[in-house]
C-alpha positions as a Markdown table, in Angstrom:
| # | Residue | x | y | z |
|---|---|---|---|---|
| 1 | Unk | -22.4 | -8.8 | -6.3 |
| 2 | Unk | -22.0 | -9.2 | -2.5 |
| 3 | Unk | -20.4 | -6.1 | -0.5 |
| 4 | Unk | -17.0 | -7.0 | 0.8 |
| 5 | Unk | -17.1 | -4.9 | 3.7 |
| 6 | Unk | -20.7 | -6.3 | 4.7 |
| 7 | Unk | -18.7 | -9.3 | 4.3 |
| 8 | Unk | -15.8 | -8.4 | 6.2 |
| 9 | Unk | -17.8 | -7.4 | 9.2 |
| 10 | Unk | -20.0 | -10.3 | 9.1 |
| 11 | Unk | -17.0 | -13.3 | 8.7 |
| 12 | Unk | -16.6 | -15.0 | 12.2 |
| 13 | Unk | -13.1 | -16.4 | 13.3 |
| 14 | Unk | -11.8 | -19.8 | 12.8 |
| 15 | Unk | -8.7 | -19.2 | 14.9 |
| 16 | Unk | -8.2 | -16.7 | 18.1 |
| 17 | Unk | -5.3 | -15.1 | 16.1 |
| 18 | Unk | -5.7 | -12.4 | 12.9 |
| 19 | Unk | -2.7 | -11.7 | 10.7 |
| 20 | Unk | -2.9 | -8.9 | 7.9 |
| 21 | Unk | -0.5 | -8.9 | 5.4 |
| 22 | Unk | 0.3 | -6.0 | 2.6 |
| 23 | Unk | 0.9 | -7.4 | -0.6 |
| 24 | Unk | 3.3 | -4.8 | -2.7 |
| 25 | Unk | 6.8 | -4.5 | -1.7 |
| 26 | Unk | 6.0 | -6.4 | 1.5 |
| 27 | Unk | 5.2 | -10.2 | 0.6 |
| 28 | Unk | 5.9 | -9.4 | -3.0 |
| 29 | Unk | 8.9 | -7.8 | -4.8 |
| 30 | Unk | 6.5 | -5.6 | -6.9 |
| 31 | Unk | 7.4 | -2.0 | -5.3 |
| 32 | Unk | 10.0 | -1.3 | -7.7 |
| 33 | Unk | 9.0 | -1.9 | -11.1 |
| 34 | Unk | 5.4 | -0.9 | -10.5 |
| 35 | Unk | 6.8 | 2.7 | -9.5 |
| 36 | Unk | 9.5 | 3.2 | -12.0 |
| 37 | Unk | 7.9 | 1.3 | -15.0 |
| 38 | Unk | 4.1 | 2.3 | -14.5 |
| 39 | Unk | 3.6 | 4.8 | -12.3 |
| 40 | Unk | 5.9 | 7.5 | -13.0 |
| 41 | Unk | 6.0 | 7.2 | -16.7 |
| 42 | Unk | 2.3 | 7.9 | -16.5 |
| 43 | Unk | 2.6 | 10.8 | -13.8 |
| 44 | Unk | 4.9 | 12.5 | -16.5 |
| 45 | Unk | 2.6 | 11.6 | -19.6 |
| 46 | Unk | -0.9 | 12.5 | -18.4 |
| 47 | Unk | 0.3 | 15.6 | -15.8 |
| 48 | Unk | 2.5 | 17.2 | -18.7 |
| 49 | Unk | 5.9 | 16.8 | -16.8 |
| 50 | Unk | 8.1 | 15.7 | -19.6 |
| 51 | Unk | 10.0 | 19.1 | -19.2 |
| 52 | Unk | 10.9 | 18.2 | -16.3 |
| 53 | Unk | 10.9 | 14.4 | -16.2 |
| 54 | Unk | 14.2 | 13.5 | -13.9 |
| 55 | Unk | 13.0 | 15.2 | -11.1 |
| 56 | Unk | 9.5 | 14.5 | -11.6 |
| 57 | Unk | 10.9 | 10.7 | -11.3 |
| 58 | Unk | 12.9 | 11.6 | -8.4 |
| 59 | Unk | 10.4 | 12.9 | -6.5 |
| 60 | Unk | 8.1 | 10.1 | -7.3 |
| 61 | Unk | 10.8 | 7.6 | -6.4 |
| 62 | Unk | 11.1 | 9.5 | -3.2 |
| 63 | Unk | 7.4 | 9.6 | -1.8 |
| 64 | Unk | 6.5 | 5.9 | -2.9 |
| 65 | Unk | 9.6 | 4.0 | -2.5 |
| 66 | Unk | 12.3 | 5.5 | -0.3 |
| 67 | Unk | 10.2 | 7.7 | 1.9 |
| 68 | Unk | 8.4 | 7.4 | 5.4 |
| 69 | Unk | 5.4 | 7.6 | 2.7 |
| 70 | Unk | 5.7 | 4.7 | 1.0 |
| 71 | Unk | 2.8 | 2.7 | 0.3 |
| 72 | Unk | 0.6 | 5.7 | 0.1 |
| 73 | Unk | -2.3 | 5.4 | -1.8 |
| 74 | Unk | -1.9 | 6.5 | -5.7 |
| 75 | Unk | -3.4 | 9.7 | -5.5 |
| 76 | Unk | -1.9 | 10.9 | -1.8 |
| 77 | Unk | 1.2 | 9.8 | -3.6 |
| 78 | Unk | 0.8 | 11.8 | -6.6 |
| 79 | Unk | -1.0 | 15.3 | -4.5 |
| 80 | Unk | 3.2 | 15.1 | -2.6 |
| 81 | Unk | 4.9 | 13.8 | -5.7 |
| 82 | Unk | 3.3 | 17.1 | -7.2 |
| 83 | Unk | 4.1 | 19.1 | -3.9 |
| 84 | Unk | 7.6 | 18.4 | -3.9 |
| 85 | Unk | 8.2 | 19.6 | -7.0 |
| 86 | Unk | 6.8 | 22.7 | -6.4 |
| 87 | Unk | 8.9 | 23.8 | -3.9 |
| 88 | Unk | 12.0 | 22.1 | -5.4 |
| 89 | Unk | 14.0 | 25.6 | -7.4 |
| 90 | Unk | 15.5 | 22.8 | -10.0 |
| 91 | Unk | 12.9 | 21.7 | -11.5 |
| 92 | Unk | 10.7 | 24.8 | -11.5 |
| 93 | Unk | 13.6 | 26.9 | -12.7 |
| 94 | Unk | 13.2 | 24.9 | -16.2 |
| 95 | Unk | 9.8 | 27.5 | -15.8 |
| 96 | Unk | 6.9 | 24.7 | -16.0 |
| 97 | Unk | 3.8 | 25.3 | -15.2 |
| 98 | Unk | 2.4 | 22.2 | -12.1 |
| 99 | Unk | -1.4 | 20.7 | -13.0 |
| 100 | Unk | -3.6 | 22.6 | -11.0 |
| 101 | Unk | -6.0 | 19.4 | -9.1 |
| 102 | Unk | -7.9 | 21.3 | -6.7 |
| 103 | Unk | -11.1 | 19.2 | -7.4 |
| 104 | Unk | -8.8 | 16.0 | -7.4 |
| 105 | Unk | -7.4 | 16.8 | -4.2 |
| 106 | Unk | -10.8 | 17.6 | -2.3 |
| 107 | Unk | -12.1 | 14.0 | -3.9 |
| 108 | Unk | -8.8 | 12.6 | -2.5 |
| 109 | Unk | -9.4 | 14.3 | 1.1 |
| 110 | Unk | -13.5 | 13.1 | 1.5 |
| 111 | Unk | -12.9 | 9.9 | -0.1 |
| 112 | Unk | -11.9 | 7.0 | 2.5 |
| 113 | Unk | -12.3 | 4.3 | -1.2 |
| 114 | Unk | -9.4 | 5.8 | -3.0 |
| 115 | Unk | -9.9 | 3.8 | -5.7 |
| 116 | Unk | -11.0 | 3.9 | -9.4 |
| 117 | Unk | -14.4 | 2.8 | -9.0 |
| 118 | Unk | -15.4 | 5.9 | -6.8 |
| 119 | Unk | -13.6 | 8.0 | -8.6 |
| 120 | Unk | -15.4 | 7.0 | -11.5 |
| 121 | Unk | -19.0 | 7.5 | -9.9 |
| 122 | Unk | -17.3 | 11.1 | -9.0 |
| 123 | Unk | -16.4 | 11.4 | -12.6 |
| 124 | Unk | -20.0 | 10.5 | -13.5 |
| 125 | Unk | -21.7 | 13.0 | -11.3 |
| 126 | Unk | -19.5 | 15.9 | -12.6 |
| 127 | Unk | -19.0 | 16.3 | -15.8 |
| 128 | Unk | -15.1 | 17.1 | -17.9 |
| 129 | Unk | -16.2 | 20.8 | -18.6 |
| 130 | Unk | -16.4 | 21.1 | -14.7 |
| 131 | Unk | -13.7 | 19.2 | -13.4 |
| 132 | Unk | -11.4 | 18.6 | -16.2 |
| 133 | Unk | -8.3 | 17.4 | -13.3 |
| 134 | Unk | -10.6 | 14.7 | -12.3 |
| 135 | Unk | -11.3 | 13.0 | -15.4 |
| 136 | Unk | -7.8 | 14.0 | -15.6 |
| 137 | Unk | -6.8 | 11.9 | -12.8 |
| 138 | Unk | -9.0 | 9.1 | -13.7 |
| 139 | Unk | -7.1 | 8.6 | -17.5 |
| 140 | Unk | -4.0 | 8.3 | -15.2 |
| 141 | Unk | -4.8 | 5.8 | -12.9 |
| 142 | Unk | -6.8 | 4.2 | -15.6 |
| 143 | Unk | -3.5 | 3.9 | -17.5 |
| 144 | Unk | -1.7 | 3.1 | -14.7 |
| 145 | Unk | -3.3 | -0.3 | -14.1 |
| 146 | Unk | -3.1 | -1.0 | -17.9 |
| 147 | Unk | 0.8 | -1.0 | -17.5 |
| 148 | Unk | 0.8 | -3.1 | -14.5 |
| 149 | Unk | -0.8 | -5.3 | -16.4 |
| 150 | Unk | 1.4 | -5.2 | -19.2 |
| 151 | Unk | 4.6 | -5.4 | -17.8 |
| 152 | Unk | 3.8 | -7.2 | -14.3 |
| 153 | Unk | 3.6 | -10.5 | -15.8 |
| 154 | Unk | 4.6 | -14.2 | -15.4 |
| 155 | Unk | 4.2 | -14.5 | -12.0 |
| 156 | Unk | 6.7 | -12.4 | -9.7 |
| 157 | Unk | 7.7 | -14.6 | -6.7 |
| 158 | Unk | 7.5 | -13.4 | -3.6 |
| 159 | Unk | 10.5 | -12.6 | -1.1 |
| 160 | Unk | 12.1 | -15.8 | 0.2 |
| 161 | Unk | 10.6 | -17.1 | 3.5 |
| 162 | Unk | 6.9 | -15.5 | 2.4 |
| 163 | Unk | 5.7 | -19.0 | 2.0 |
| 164 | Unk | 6.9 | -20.8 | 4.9 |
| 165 | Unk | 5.9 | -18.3 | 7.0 |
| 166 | Unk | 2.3 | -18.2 | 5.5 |
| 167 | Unk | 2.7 | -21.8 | 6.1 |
| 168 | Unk | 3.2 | -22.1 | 9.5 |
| 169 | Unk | 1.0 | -19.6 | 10.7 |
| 170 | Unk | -2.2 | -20.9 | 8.9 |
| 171 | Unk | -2.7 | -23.6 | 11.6 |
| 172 | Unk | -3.2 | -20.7 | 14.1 |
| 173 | Unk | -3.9 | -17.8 | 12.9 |
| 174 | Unk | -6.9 | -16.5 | 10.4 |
| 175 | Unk | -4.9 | -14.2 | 7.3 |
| 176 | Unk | -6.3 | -11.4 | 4.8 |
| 177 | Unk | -4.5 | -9.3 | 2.5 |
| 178 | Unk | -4.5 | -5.5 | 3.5 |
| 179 | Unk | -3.2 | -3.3 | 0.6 |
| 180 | Unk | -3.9 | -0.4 | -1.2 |
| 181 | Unk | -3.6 | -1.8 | -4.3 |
| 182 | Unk | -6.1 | -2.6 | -6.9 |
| 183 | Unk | -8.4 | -5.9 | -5.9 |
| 184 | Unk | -7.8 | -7.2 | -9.3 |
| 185 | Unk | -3.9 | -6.9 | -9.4 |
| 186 | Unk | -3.6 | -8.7 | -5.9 |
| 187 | Unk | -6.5 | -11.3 | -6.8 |
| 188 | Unk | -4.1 | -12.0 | -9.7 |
| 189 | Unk | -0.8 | -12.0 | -8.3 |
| 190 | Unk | -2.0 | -14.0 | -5.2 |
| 191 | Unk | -3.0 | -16.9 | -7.1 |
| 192 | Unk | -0.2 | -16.4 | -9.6 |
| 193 | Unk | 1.4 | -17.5 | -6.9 |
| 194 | Unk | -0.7 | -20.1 | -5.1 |
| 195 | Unk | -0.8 | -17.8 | -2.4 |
| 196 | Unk | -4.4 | -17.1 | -2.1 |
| 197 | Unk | -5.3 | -20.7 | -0.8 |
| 198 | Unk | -3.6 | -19.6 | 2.7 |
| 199 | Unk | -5.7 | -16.1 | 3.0 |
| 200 | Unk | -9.8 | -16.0 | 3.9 |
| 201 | Unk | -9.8 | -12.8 | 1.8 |
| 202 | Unk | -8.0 | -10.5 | -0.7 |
| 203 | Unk | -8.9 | -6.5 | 0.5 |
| 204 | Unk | -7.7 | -3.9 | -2.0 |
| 205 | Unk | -7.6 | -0.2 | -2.4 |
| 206 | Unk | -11.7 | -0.7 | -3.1 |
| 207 | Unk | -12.4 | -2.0 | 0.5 |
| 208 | Unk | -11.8 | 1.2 | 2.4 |
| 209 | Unk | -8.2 | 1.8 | 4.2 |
| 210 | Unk | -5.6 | -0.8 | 5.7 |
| 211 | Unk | -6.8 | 0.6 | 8.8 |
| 212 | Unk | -10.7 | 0.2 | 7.7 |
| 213 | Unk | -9.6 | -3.2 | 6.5 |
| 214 | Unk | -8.2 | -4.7 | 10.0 |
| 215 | Unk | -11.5 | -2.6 | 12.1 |
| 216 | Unk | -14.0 | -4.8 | 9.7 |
| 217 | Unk | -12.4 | -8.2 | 9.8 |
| 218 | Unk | -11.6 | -7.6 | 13.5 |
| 219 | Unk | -13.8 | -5.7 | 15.7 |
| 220 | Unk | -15.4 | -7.6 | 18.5 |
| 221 | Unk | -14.4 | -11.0 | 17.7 |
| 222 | Unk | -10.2 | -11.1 | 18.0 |
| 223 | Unk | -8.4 | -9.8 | 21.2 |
| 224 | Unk | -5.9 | -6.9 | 20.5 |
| 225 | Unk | -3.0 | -8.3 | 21.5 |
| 226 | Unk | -4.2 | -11.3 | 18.5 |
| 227 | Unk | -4.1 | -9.3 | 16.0 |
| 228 | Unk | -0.5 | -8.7 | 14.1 |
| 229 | Unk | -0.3 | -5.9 | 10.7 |
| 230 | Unk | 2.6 | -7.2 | 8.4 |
| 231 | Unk | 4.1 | -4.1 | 6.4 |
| 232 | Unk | 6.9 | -2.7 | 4.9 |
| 233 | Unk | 5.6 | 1.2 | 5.1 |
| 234 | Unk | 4.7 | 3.8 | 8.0 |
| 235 | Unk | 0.9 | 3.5 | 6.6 |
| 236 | Unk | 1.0 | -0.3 | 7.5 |
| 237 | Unk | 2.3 | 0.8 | 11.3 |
| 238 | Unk | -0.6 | 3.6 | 11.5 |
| 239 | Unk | -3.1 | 0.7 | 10.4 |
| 240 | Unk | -2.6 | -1.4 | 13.2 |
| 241 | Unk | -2.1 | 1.3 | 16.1 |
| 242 | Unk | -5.8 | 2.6 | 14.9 |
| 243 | Unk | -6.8 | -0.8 | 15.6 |
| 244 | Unk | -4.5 | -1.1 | 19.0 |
| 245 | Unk | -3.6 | -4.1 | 17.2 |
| 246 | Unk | 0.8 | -5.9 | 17.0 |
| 247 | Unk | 3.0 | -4.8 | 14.1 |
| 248 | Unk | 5.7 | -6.8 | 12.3 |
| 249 | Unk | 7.7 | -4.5 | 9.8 |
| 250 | Unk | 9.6 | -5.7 | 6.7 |
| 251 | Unk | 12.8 | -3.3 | 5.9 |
| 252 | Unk | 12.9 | -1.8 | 2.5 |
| 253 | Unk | 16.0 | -3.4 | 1.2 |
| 254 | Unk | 16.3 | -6.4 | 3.6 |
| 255 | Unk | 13.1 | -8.2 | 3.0 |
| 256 | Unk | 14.2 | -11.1 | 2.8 |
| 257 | Unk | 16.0 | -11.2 | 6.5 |
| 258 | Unk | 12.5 | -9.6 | 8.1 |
| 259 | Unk | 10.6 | -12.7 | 6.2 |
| 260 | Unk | 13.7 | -15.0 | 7.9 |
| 261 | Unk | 12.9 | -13.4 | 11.4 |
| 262 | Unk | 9.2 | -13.5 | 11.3 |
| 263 | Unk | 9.7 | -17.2 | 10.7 |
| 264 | Unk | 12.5 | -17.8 | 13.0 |
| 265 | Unk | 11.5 | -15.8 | 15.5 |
| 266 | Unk | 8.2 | -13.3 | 15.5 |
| 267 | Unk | 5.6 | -16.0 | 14.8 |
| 268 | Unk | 6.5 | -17.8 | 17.8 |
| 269 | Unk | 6.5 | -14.9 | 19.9 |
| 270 | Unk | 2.9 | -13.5 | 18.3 |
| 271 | Unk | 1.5 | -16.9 | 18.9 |
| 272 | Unk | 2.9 | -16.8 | 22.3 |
| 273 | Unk | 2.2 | -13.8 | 23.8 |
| 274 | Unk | 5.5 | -12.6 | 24.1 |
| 275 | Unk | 5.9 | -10.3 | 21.0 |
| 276 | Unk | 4.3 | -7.1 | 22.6 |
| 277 | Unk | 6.6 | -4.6 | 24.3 |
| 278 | Unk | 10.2 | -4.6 | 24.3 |
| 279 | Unk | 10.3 | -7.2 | 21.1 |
| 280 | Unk | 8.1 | -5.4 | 19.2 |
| 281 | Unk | 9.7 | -1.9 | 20.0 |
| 282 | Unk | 13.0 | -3.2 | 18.9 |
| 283 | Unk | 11.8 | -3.7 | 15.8 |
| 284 | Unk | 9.9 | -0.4 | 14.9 |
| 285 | Unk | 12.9 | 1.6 | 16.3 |
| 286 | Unk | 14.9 | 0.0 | 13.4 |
| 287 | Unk | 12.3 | 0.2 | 10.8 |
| 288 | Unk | 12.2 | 4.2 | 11.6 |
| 289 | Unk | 15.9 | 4.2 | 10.0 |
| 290 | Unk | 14.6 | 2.5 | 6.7 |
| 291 | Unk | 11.9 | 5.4 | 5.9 |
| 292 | Unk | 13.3 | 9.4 | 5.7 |
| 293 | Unk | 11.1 | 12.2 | 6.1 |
| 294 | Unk | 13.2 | 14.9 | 3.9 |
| 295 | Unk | 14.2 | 13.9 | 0.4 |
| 296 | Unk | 18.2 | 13.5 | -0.3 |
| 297 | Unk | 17.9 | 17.2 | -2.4 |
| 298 | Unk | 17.1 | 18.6 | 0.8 |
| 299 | Unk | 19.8 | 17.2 | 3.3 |
């Protein structure tokens, strides 16, 4: 099996210009139903939270959906899902007792593959009997992607304008997926879609970060000011500063007009030079609006 990140780094360009594009909740309407029917049910099954299940599916709601966090990684997601409801008096007045994860959570900090390959090796090289919250941990997300593969089904289109923008930029610009997501999920929904034909590769959760992502497909063979992150979360925004590289940002809630614009308007100006500066600015200083740092229990 080759190594996509030897891969990656080894790919030369076929166009001066780079476009990464984040799959979930970004290109494809799969934020919602993913969280609420897959990934919170299991956070409340496997971490013992039925007690307190509303606010444990608030809080989730919060970090992965409606949050400057979303997009997070699964288990980043779950250590603040966790957090929150700690220091939240409703739900620990009902006198639960959180999942202690220290284990999980130093994995989670060393780790740059947050994924369930590595934390399977990790699983392999310490046994249950001495860290149970790993194996723990593993069950969930294990779980988690059987769900998504239950209920994710049929093909779920992606947001209006997705296409033609993919579309029109393939004639300039070289594209790649850049998500946390599984590989096999976004390999599937990608060519669900007949999607996949327009992207030179498909980089999941296994690959390394978004930011990790862009630094191997890029480094020392695009200019800066070429490359241009599409994303719908903060995460996506911290990816391509790390690389110095142009971001494009899809509101939560208004997809479909951000798709419209990029098409209209934001492709032309990437492709031109123009997009950097003012332009771009504009756009993250209405994006900020769309992503709130405290939770509405808090305000």
């Amino acid at each position: 099996m080759s190594d996509p990140v030897a891969t990656l780094k080894a790919r030369q360009p076929e166009h001066s210009f780079l476009i990464a594009i984040d799959s979930d909740g970004c290109a494809f309407d799969t934020m919602e139903i993913k969280h609420k029917e897959c990934f919170i049910p299991n956070i409340i099954k496997h971490w013992n939270l039925q007690a307190v299940s509303k606010y444990a599916r608030m809080a989730g709601e919060f970090v992965n959906l409606y949050s400057k966090w979303r997009g997070v990684n699964r288990f980043p997601a779950l250590f603040m899902t966790l957090d929150l409801l700690a220091e939240w008096d409703a739900p620990m007045a009902r006198g639960i007792t959180l999942p202690d994860i220290p284990n999980l959570r130093a994995w989670g900090e060393k780790e740059t593959k947050l994924g369930n390959p590595a934390l399977k090796a990790y699983c392999a090289e310490h046994p249950a009997s001495e860290m149970p919250d790993v194996h723990q941990a593993l069950a969930w997300s294990v779980d988690v992607n059987k769900t998504i593969e239950e209920i994710v089904q049929g093909g779920l289109p992606p947001f209006p304008y997705v296409r033609e923008c993919l579309e029109k930029a393939q004639a300039h610009a070289d594209m790649m997926v850049c998500s946390q997501t599984p590989g096999e999920a976004l390999e599937r929904e990608w060519a669900e879609q007949d999607m996949d034909k327009y992207v030179f590769c498909i980089n999941g959760q296994e690959v390394g970060t978004k930011s990790e992502h862009i630094q191997f497909a890029s480094e020392g063979r695009y200019e800066k000011s070429q490359i241009l992150m599409i994303g719908d979360a903060n995460g996506d925004l911290k990816a391509a500063r790390a690389n110095n590289a142009l971001f494009f940002p899809i509101n939560p809630g208004e997809e479909e007009k951000s798709w419209q614009r990029l098409y209209e308007e934001g492709l032309d100006r990437f492709f031109a030079g123009t997009y950097a500066g003012e332009y771009e600015a504009s756009l993250i200083e209405e994006f900020d609006k769309y992503l709130p740092a405290t939770p509405p229990w808090k305000r």
